[in-house]
C-alpha positions as a Markdown table, in Angstrom:
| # | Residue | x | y | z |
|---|---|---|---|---|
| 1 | Unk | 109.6 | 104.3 | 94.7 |
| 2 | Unk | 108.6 | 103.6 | 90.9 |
| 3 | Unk | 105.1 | 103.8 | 89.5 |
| 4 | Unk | 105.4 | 99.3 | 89.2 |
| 5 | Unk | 106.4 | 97.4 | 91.9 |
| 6 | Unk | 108.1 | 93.7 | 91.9 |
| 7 | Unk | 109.1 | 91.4 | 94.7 |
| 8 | Unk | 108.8 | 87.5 | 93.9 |
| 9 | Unk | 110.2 | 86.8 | 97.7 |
| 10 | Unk | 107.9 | 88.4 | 100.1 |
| 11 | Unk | 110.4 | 88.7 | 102.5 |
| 12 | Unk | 110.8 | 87.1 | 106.2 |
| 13 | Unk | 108.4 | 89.8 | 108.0 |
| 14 | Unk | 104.9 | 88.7 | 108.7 |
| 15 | Unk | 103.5 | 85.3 | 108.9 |
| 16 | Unk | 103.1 | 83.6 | 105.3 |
| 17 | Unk | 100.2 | 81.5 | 106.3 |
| 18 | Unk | 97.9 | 84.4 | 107.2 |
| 19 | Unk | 95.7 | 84.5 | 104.3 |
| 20 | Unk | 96.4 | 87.7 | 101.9 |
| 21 | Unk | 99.1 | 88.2 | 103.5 |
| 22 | Unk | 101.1 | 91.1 | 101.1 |
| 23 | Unk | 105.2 | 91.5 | 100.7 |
| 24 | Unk | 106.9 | 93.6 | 103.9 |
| 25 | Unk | 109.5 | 94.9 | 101.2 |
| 26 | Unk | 105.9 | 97.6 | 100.1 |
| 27 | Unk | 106.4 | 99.0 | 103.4 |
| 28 | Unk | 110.3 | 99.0 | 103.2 |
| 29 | Unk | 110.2 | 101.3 | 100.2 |
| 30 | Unk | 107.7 | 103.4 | 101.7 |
| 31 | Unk | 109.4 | 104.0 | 104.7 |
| 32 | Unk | 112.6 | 104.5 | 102.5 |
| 33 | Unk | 110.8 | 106.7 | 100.1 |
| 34 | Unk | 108.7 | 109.2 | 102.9 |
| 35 | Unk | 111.2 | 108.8 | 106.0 |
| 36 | Unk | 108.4 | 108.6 | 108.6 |
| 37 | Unk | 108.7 | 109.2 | 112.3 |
| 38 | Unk | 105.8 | 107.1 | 112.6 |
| 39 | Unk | 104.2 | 104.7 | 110.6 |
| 40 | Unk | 99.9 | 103.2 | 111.3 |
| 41 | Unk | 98.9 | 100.2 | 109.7 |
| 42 | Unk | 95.4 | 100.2 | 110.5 |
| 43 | Unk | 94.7 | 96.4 | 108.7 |
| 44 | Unk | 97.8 | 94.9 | 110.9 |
| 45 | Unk | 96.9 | 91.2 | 110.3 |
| 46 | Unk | 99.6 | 89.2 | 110.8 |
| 47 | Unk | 102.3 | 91.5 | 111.7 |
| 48 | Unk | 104.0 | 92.6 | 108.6 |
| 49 | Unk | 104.5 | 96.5 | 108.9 |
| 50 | Unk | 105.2 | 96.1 | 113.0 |
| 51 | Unk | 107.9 | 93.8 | 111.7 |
| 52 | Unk | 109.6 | 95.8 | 108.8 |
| 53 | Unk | 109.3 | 99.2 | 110.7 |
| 54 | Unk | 111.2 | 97.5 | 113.8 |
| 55 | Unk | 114.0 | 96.4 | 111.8 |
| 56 | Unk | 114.1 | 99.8 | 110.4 |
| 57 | Unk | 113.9 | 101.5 | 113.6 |
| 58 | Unk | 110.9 | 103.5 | 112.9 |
| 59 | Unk | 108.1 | 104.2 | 115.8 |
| 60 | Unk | 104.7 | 102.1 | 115.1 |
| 61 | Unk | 101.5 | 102.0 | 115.8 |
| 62 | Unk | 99.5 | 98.6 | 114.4 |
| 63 | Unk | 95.5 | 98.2 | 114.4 |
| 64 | Unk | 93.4 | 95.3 | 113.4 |
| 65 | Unk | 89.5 | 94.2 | 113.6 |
| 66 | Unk | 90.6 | 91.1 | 115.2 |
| 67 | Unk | 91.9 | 93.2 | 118.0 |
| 68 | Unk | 88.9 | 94.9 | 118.2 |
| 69 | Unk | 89.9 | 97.9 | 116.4 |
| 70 | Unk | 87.4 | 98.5 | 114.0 |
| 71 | Unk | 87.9 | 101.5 | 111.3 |
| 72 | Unk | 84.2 | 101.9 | 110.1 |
| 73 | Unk | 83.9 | 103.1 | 114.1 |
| 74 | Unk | 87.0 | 104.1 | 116.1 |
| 75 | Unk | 89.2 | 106.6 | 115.4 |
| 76 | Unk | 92.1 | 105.7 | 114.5 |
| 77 | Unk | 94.0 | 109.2 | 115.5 |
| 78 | Unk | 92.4 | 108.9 | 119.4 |
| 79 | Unk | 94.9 | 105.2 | 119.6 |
| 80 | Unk | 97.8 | 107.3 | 118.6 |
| 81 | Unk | 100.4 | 109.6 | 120.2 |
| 82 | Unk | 99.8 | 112.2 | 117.5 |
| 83 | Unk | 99.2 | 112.4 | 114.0 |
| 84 | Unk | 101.3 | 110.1 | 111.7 |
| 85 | Unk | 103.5 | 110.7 | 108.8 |
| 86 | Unk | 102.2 | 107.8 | 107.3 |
| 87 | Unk | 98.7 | 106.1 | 108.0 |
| 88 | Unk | 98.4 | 102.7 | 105.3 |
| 89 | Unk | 95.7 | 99.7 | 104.7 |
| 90 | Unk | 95.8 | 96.7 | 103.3 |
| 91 | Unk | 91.9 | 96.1 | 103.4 |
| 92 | Unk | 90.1 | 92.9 | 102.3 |
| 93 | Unk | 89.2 | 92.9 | 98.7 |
| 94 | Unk | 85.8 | 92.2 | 99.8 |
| 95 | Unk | 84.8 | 88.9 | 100.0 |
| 96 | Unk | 87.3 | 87.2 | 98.1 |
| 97 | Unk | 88.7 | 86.2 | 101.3 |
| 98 | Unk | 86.2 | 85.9 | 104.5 |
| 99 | Unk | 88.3 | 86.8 | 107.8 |
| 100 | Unk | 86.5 | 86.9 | 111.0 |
| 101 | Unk | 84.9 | 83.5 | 111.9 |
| 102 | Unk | 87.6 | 81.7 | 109.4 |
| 103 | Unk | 91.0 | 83.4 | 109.2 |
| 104 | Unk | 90.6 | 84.3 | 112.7 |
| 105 | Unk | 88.3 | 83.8 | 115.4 |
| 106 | Unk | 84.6 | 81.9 | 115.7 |
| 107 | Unk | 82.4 | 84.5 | 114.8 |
| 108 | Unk | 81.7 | 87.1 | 112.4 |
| 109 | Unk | 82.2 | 90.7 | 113.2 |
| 110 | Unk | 80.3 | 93.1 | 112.1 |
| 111 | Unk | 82.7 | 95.7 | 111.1 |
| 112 | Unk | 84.7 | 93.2 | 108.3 |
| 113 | Unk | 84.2 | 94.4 | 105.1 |
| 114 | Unk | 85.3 | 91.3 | 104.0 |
| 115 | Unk | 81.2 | 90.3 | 105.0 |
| 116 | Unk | 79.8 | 92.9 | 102.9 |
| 117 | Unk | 77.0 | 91.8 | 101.6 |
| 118 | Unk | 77.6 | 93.9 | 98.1 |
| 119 | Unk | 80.0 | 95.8 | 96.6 |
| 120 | Unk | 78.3 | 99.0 | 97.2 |
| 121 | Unk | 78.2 | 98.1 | 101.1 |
| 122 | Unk | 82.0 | 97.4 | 100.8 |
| 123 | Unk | 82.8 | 100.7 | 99.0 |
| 124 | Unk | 80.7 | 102.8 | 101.8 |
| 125 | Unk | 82.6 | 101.2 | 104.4 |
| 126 | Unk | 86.3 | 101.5 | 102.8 |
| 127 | Unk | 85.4 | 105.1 | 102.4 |
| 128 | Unk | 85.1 | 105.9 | 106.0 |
| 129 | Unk | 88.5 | 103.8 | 106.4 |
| 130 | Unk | 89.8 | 106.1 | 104.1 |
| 131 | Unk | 88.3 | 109.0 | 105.7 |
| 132 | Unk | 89.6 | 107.5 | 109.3 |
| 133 | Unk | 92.6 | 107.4 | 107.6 |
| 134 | Unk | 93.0 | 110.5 | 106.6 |
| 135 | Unk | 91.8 | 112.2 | 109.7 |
| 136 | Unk | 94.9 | 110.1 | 111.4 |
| 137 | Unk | 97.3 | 111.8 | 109.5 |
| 138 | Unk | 99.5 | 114.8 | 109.8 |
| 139 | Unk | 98.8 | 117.4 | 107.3 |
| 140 | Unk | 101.4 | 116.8 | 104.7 |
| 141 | Unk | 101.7 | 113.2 | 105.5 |
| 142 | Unk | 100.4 | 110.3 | 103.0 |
| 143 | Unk | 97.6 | 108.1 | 103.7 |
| 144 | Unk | 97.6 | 104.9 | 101.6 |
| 145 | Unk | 95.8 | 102.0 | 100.9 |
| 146 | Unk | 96.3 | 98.4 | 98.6 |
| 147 | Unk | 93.7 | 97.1 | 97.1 |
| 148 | Unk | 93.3 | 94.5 | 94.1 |
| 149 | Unk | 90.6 | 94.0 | 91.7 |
| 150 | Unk | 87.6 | 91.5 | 92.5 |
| 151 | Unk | 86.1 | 89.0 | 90.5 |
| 152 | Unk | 83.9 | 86.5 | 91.5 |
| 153 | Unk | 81.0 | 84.5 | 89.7 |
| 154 | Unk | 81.6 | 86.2 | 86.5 |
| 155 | Unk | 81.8 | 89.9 | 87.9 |
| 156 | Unk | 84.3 | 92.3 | 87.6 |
| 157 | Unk | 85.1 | 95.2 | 90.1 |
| 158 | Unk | 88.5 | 97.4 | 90.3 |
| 159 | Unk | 87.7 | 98.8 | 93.1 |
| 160 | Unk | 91.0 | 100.9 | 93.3 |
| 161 | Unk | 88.8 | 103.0 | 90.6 |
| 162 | Unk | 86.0 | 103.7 | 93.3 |
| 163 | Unk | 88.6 | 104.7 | 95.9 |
| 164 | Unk | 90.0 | 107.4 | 94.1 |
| 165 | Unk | 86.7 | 108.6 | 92.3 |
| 166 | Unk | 85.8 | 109.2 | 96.9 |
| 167 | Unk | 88.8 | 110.9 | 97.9 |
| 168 | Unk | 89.5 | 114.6 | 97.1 |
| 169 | Unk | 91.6 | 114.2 | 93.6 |
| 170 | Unk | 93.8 | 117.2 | 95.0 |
| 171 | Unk | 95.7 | 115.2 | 97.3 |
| 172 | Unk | 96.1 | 111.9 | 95.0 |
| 173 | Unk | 99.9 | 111.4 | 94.7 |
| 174 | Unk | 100.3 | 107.9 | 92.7 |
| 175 | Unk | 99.1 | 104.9 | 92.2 |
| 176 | Unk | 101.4 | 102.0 | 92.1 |
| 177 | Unk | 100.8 | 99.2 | 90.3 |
| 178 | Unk | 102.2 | 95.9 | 92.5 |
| 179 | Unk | 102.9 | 92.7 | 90.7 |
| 180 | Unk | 101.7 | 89.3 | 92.4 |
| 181 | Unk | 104.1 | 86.2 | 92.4 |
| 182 | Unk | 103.2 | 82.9 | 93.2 |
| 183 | Unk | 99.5 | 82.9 | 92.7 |
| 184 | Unk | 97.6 | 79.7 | 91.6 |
| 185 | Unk | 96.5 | 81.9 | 88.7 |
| 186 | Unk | 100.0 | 82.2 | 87.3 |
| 187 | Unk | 100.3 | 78.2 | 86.9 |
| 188 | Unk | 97.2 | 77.7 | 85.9 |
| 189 | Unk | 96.2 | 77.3 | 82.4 |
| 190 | Unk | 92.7 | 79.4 | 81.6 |
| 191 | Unk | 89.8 | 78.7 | 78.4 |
| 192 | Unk | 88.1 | 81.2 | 76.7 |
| 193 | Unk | 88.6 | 85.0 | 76.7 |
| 194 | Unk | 89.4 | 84.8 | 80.9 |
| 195 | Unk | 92.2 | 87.1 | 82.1 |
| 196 | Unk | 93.8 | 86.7 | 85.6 |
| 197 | Unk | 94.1 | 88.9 | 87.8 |
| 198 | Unk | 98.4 | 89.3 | 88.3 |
| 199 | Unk | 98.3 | 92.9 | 90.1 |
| 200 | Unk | 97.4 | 95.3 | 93.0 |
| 201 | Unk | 97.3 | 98.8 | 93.1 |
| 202 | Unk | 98.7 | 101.3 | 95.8 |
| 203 | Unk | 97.2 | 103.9 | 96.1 |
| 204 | Unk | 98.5 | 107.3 | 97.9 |
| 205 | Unk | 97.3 | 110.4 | 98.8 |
| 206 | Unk | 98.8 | 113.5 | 100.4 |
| 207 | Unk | 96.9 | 115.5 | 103.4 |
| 208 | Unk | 96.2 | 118.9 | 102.1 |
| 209 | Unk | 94.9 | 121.3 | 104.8 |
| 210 | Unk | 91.2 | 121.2 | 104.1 |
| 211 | Unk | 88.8 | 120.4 | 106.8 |
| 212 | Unk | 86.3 | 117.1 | 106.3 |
| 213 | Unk | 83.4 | 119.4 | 106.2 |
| 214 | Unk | 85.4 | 121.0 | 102.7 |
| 215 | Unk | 86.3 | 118.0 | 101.8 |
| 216 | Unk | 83.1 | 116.5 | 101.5 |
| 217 | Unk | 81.5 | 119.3 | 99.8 |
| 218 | Unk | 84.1 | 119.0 | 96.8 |
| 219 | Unk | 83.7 | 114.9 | 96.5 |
| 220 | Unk | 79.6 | 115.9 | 96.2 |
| 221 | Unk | 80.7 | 118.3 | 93.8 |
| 222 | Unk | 82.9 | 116.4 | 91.8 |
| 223 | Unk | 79.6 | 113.5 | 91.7 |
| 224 | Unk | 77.7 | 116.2 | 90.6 |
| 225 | Unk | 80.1 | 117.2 | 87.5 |
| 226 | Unk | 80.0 | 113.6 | 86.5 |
| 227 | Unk | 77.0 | 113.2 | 86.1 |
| 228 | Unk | 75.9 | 116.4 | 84.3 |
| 229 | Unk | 78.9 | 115.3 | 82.1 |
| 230 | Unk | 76.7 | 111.7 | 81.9 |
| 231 | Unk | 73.3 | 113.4 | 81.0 |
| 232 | Unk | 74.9 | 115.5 | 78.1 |
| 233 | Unk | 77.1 | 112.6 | 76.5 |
| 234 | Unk | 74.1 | 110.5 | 76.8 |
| 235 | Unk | 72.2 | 113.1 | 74.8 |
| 236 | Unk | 74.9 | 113.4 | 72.3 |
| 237 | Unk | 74.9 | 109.7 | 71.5 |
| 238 | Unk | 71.4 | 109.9 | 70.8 |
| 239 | Unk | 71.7 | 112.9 | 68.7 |
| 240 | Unk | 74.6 | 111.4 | 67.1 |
| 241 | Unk | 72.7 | 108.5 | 65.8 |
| 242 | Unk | 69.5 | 110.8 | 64.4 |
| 243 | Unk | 71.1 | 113.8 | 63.8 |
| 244 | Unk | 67.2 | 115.4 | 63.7 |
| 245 | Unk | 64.8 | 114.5 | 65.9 |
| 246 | Unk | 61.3 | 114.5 | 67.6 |
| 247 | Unk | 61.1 | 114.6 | 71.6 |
| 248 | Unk | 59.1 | 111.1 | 71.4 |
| 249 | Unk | 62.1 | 109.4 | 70.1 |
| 250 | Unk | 64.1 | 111.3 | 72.3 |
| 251 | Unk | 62.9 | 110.0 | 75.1 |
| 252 | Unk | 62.9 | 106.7 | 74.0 |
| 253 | Unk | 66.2 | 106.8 | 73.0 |
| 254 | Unk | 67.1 | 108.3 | 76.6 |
| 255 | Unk | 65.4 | 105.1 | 78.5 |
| 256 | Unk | 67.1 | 102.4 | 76.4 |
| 257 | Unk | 70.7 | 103.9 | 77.0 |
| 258 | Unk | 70.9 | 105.9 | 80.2 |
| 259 | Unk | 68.3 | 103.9 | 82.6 |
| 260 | Unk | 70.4 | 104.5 | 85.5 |
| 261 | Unk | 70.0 | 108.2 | 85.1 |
| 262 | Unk | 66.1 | 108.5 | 84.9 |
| 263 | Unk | 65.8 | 106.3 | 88.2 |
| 264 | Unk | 64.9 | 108.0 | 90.7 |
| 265 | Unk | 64.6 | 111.0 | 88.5 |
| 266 | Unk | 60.6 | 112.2 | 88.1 |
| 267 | Unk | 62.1 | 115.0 | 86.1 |
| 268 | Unk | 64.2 | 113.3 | 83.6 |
| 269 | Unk | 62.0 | 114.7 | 80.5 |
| 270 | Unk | 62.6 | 118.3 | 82.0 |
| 271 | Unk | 66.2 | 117.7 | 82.3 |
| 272 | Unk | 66.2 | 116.3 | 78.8 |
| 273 | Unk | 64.7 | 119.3 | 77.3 |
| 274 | Unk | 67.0 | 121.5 | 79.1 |
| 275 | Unk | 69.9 | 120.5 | 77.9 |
| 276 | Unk | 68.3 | 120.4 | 73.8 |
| 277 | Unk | 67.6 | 124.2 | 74.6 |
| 278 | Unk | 71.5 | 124.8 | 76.0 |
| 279 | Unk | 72.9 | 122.9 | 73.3 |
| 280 | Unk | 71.2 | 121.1 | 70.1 |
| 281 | Unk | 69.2 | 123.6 | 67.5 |
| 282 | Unk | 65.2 | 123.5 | 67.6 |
| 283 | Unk | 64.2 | 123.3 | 64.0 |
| 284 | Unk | 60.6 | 123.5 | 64.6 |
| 285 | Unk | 58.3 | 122.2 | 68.1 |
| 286 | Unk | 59.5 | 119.2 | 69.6 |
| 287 | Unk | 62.4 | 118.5 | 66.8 |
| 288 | Unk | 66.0 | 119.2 | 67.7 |
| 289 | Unk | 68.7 | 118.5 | 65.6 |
| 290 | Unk | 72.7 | 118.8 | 66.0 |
């Protein structure tokens, strides 16, 4: 495998006319890349993987909501022999494209992220895929989504950003960036400063031996990093811009360029003046300077 990935022809596995459909020949070069004994698609759709892997002769297991296997709820390791060498999604990029009650079947399902009603909804429910995922593989074995970016009514997500930022950064192995061919973007002419959206990203990671309980205390502390990191480069910008001043200002300051940080936050002076005592100069009460 190479960090880019092309395949105008998406090959003859799978059925073409299932909606997001992506190209067999990602799971060829997986397969040809890892040698598993036994692949999980977990987001089997129309049949893509369960087609490549039996032409390769590899042992499969294939999941979908639509089959009532839904990965925000059942395990995936209890529906398999034992744990895979290679456990892979390809989710819905929220709702770009709705599935159950339109691509398949007459109602909506509960458990299809592709009726998130936000993204932040979508991103807690893919990380419990991922963590389902995980939990379904061998340790040593990879665990791997694709995902593509998201924009709709003049909002931007990459969500293959969130992903990694809520998986352990430890066992992230590569992400792949996959061309797209043949989309209506690419013969379409666009105004303006508009950019489409020509790419997906696969993502990998590789199963350390670290239990769930571990693995969610370093993810918390990872968050927790960031946004220290966030309250003392907010600080700094304001410091940067007044070089001396009073509290009052600040504050202000503080409010008008960090919001997100004070919400929620009925501390947010304290924390302020915390980090003025660890790391600015007091050059008399209530003035700090750099």
């Amino acid at each position: 495998m190479k960090s880019v990935l092309s395949y105008p022809n998406r090959g003859k596995w799978g059925k073409s006319s299932w909606r997001g459909n992506s190209s067999g020949y990602i799971i060829k070069e997986m397969i040809e890349h890892f040698r598993p004994n036994l692949f999980v698609d977990a987001c089997e759709g129309s049949g893509t993987s369960r087609d490549v892997c039996k032409d390769m002769n590899v042992n499969y297991v294939g999941l979908d909501l639509y089959n009532g296997n839904d990965f925000t709820k059942d395990s995936i390791l209890e529906q398999l022999p034992h744990p895979t060498d290679i456990c892979f999604t390809h989710p819905p990029y929220h709702n770009m494209i709705t599935y159950s009650g339109s691509v398949y079947g007459d109602d909506a399902i509960v458990g299809d992220t592709s009726r998130c009603d936000n993204p932040e909804e979508f991103i807690s429910k893919s990380q419990l895929m991922l963590f389902n995922q995980r939990e379904a593989t061998k340790e040593g074995g990879i665990y791997s989504t694709l995902i593509g970016d998201h924009r709709k009514n003049g909002s931007f997500r990459s969500y293959q950003s969130d992903f990694i930022q809520m998986m352990p950064k430890d066992e992230l192995l590569s992400v792949t960036i996959k061309l797209q061919h043949n989309c209506l973007s690419n013969n379409t002419h666009y105004n303006g400063n508009f950019i489409p959206i020509l790419h997906e990203y696969l993502i990998l990671w590789k199963k350390k031996k670290k239990s769930m309980i571990a693995i969610s205390f370093d993810i918390a502390s990872e968050l927790q990093k960031r946004v220290a990191t966030t309250w003392r480069n907010a600080i700094r910008i304001v410091m940067m811009k007044y070089k001396t001043a009073p509290l009052n200002i600040i504050y202000d300051e503080i409010e008008r360029v960090a919001a997100h940080l004070i919400t929620n936050n009925t501390h947010w002076k304290a924390k302020i003046r915390q980090l003025l005592q660890k790391h600015y100069n007091n050059v008399q009460r209530g003035v700090w300077s750099l």
